[in-house]
C-alpha positions as CSV (number, residue, x, y, z in Angstrom):
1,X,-164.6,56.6,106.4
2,X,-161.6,54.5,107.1
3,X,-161.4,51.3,104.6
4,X,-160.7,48.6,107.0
5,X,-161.8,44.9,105.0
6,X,-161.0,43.9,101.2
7,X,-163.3,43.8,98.4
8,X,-162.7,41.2,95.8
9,X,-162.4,42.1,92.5
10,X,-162.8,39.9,89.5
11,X,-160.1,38.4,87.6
12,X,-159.2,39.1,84.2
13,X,-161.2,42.4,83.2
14,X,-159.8,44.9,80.5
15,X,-158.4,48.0,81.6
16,X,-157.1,51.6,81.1
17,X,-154.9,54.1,82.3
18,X,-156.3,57.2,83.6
19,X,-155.9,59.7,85.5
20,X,-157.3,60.4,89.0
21,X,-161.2,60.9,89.2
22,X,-163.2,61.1,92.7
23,X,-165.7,57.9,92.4
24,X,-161.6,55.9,92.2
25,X,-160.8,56.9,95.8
26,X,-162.5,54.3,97.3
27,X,-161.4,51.4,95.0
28,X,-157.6,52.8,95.6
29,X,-158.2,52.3,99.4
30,X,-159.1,48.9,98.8
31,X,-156.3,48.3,96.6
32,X,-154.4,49.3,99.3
33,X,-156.1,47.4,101.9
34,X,-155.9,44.3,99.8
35,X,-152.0,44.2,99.4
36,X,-151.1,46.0,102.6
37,X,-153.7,44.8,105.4
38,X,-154.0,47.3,108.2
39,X,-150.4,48.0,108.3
40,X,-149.3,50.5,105.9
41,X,-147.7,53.5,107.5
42,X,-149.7,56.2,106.4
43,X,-153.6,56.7,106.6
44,X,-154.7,58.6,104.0
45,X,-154.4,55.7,101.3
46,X,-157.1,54.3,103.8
47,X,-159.5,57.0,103.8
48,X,-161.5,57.8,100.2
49,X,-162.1,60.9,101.3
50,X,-158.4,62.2,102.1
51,X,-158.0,60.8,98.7
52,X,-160.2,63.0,97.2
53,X,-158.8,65.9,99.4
54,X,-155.3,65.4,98.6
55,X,-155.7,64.8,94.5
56,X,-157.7,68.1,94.7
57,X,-154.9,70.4,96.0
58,X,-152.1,69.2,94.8
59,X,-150.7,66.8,97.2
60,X,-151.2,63.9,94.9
61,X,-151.5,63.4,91.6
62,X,-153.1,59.7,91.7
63,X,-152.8,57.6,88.1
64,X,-154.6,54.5,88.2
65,X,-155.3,51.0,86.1
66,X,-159.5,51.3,85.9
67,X,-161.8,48.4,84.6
68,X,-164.5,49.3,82.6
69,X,-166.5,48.1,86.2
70,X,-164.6,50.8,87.7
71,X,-162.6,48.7,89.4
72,X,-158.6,49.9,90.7
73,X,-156.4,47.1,89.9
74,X,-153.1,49.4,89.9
75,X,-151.9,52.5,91.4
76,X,-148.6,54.9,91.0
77,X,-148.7,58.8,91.9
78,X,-146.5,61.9,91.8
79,X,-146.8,63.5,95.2
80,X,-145.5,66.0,98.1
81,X,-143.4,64.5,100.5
82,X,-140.5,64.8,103.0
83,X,-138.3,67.1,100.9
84,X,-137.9,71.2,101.8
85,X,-138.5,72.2,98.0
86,X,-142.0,71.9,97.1
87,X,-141.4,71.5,93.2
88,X,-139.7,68.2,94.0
89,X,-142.1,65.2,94.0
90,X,-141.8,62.2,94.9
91,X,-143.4,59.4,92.4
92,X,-144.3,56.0,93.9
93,X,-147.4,54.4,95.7
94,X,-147.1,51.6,93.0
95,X,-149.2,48.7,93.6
96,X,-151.0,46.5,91.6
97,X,-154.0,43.8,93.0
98,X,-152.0,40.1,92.6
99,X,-154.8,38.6,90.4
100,X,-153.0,41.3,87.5
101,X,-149.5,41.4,88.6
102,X,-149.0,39.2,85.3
103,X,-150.2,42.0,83.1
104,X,-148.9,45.2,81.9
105,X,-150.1,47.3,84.6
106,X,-147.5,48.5,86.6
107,X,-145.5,50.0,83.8
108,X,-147.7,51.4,82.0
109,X,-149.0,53.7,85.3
110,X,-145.0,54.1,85.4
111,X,-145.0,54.9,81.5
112,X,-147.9,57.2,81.8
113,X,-146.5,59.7,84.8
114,X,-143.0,60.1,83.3
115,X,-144.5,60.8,79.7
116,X,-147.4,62.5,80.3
117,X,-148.2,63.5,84.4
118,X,-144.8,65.4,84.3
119,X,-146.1,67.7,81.7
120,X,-149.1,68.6,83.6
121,X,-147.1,68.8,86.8
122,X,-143.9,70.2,85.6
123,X,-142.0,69.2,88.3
124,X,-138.1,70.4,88.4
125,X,-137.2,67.1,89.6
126,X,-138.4,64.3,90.9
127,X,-137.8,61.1,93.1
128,X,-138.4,57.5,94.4
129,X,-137.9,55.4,97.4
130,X,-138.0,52.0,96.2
131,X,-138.0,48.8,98.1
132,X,-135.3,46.2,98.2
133,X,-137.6,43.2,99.3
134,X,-137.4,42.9,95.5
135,X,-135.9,45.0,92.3
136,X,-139.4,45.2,90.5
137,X,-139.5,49.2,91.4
138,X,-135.6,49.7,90.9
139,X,-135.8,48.6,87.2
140,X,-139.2,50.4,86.5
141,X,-138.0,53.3,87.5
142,X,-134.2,52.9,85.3
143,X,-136.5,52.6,82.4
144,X,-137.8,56.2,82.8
145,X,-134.4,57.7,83.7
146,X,-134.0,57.7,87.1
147,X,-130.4,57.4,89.1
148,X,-129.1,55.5,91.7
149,X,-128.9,58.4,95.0
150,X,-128.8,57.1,98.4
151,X,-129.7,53.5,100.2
152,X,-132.2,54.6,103.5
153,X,-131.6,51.2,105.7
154,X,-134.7,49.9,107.7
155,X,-136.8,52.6,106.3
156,X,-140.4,50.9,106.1
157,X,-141.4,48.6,109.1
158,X,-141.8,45.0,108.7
159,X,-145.5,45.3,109.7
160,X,-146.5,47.0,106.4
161,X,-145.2,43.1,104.4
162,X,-147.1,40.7,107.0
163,X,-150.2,40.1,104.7
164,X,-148.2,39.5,101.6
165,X,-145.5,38.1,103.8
166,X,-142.5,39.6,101.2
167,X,-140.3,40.7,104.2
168,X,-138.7,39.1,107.0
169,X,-137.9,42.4,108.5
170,X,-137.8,46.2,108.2
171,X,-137.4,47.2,104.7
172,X,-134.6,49.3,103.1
173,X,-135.4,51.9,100.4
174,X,-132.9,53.1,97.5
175,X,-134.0,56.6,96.4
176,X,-133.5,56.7,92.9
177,X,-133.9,60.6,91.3
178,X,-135.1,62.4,87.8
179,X,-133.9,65.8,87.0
180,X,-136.2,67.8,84.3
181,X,-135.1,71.4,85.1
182,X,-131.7,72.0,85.9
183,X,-129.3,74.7,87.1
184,X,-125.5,75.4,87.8
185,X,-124.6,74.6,91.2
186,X,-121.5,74.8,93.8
187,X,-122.2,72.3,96.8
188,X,-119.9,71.7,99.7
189,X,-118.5,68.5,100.1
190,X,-116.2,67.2,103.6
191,X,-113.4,65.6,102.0
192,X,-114.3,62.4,103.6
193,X,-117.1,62.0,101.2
194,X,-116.0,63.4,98.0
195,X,-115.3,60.6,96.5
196,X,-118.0,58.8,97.4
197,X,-120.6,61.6,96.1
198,X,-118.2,61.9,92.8
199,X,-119.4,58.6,92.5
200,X,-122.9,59.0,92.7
201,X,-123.0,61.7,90.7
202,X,-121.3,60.7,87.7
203,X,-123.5,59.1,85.9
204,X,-125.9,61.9,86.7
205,X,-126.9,65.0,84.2
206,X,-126.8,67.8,86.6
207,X,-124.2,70.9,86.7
208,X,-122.4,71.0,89.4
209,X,-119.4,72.3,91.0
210,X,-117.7,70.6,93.5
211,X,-116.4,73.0,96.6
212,X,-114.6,70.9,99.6
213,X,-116.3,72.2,102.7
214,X,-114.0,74.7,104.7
215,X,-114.7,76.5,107.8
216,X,-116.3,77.2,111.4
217,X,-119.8,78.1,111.7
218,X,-120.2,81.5,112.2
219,X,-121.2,82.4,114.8
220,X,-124.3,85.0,114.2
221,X,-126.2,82.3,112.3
222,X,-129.0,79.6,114.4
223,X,-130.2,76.5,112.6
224,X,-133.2,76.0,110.6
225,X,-134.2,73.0,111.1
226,X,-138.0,71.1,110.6
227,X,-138.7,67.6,111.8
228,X,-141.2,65.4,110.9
229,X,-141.9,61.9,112.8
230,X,-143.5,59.0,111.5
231,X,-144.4,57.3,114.6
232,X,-146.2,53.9,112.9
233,X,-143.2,53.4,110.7
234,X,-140.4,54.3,113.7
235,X,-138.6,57.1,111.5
236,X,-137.3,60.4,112.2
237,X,-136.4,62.8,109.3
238,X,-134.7,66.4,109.8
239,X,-134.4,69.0,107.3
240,X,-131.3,70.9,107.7
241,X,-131.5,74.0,106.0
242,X,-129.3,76.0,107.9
243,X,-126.2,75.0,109.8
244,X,-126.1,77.3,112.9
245,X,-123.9,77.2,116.1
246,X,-126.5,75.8,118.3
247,X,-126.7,72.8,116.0
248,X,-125.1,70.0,118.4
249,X,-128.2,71.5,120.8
250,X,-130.8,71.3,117.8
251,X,-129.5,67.4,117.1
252,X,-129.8,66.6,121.4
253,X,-133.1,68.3,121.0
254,X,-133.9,65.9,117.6
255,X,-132.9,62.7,119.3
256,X,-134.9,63.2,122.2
257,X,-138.3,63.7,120.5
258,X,-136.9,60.3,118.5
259,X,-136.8,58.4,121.4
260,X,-140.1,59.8,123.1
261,X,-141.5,58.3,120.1
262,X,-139.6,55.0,120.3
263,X,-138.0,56.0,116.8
264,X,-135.4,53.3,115.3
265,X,-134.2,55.1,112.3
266,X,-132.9,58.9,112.7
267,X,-132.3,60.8,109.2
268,X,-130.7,64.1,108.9
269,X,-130.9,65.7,105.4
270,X,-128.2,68.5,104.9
271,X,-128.2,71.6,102.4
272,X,-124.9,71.7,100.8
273,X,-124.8,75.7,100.1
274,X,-123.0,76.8,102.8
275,X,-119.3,76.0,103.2
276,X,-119.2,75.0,106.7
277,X,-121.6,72.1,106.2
278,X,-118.3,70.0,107.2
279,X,-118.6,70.9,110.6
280,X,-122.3,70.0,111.0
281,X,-121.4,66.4,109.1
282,X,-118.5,65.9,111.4
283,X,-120.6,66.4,114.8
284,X,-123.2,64.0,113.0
285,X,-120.6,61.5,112.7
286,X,-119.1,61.5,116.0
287,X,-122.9,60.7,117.1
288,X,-123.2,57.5,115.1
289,X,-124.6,59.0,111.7
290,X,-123.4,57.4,108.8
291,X,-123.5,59.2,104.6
292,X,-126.8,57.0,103.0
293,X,-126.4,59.0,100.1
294,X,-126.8,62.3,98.1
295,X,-130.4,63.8,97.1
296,X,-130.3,67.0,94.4
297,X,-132.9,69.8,95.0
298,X,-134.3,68.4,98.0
299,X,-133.9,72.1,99.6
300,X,-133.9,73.6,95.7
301,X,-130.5,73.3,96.7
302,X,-129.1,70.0,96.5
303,X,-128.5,67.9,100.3
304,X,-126.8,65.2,101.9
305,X,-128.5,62.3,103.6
306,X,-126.8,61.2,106.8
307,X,-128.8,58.3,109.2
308,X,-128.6,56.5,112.1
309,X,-130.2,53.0,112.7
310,X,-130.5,52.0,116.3
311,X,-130.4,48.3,115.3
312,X,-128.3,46.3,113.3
313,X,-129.6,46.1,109.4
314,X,-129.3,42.9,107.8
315,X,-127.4,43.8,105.0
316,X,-127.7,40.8,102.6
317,X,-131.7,41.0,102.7
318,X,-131.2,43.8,100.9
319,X,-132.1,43.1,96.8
320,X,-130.5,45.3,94.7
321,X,-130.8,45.6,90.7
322,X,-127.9,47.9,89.4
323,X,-124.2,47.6,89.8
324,X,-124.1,51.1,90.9
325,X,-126.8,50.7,93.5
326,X,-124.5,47.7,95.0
327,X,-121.2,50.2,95.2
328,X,-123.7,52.3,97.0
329,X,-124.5,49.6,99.8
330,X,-120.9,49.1,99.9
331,X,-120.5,52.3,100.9
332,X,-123.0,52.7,103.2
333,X,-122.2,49.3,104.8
334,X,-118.4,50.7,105.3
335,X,-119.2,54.0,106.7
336,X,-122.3,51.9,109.1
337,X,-119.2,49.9,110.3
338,X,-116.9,53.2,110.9
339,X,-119.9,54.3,113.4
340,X,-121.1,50.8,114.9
341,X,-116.9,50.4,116.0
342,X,-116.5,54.6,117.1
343,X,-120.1,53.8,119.3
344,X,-118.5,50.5,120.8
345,X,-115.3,52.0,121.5
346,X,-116.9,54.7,123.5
């Protein structure tokens, strides 16, 4: 059953850090309920019995603050997401009940996944999304060892910040990434970004060899392409696993489910094994896309981010903590520019 009102919860009780257990489900959808309203994007954080469902196989690993009431004041998680690679997780879902936002909470659920979740999960890598309504989540998540990737603009819809009223429109994400198994790698990179992802990745501890990208498609090889839509927050998201000759088809074919759906922000994640990648990031260009950033092992394989916004961002809403994360917006804003001035000159 759907949580749809708040509980109050009292003020000022002791608590611990803890795993997930079944009888927490329903305090966690009232945690989220309390900060979010009815507007967070997706349902299951709602529903104590999805909860349970999706802590039990593996979808989520919930971590939560717990009273000695049994009371959720605080919630983080390691969990499955958008990327192709299953053994990638995403960790976030961080919120904590505003009565306790003045204790401890927060990073210690942050302390307790990266020290001790990981070694139960044993994840290869894993990564964030966090907001840039504020920094809080960008400098937890430095203090664990997490990088500066890719800057997703407009991401989360304004709807999911009315009750706590912390965002005067859609919400940009920087995805911020953890390596804890490693391997040598050649990716592609178009010349036109190789600076840019040299950039990115040089503060990063992960092997790889830089190959410019070279070369038509060949011509015997389709795409391989999934999408996922998430209707409620207006976002599109492709996984690009294979670059095939029919892929300016597969992208017409993407953009037309996006705007049955009344999608405002298109992403197109790349795998950078192939050498012709260049092609497929070229075509993406000339259709407005713009480079958000790099993400390792999203495919196992490591990918490039490319995105289109079908409004204009409002770039200096956007907080950002590190000075890396700014040279990223930079970035991004300069290469948003390139594609708002090739669209207009159309």
């Amino acid at each position: 059953m759907r949580i749809d009102h708040e509980i109050p919860i009292e003020t000022g009780q002791k608590f611990q850090i803890d795993r997930f257990r079944p009888e927490d489900a329903s305090g966690i959808a009232n945690l989220f309920y309390a900060i979010y309203g009815p507007g967070y994007p997706f349902d299951t954080y709602y529903i104590p019995e999805r909860i349970i469902e999706e802590n039990q196989n593996g979808n989520i690993y919930s971590v939560v603050a717990r009273t000695s009431k049994g009371d959720i004041v605080a919630h983080g998680a390691l969990y499955r997401s958008s990327p192709a690679y299953g053994n990638l997780y995403e960790i976030g879902q961080y919120i904590v009940l505003k009565n306790y936002r003045d204790t401890f909470a927060a990073y210690k659920i942050n302390q307790y996944i990266s020290e001790t979740l990981t070694q139960h999960v044993r994840p290869d890598g894993i990564f964030g999304e966090a907001v840039c309504n504020h920094v809080t989540t960008q400098k937890s998540s430095a203090l664990i060892g997490m990088k500066d990737m890719a800057l997703e603009l407009d991401l989360m819809p304004s709807e999911a910040y009315e009750k706590e009223k912390s965002a005067s429109g859609r919400v940009s994400c920087l995805i911020q990434f953890r390596s804890f198994s490693d391997g040598p790698q050649e990716v592609f990179i178009p010349e036109v970004y190789r600076e840019r992802i040299e950039y990115i990745l040089s503060d990063c501890d992960l092997s790889r060899v830089i190959t410019p990208s070279a070369g038509a498609i060949p011509s015997e090889i389709e795409s391989e392409v999934t999408v996922k839509i998430f209707a409620h927050a207006g976002v599109a998201r492709s996984n690009v696993m294979k670059v095939g000759v029919d892929f300016e088809s597969v992208v017409t074919q993407f953009e037309r489910q996006a705007k049955e759906k009344a999608v405002v922000v298109l992403q197109c994640f790349l795998n950078l094994d192939k050498p012709w990648i260049g092609s497929a990031v070229e075509m993406l260009r000339e259709r407005g896309y713009f480079l958000a950033g790099y993400v390792p092992r999203w495919f196992d394989t490591d990918g490039l981010l490319m995105q289109k916004v079908l409004s204009e961002p409002d770039f200096n809403s956007i907080a950002l903590y590190s000075l890396k994360a700014k040279e990223i917006r930079k970035h991004v804003l300069a290469d948003w520019d390139r594609a708002r001035k090739q669209a207009l000159s159309l």
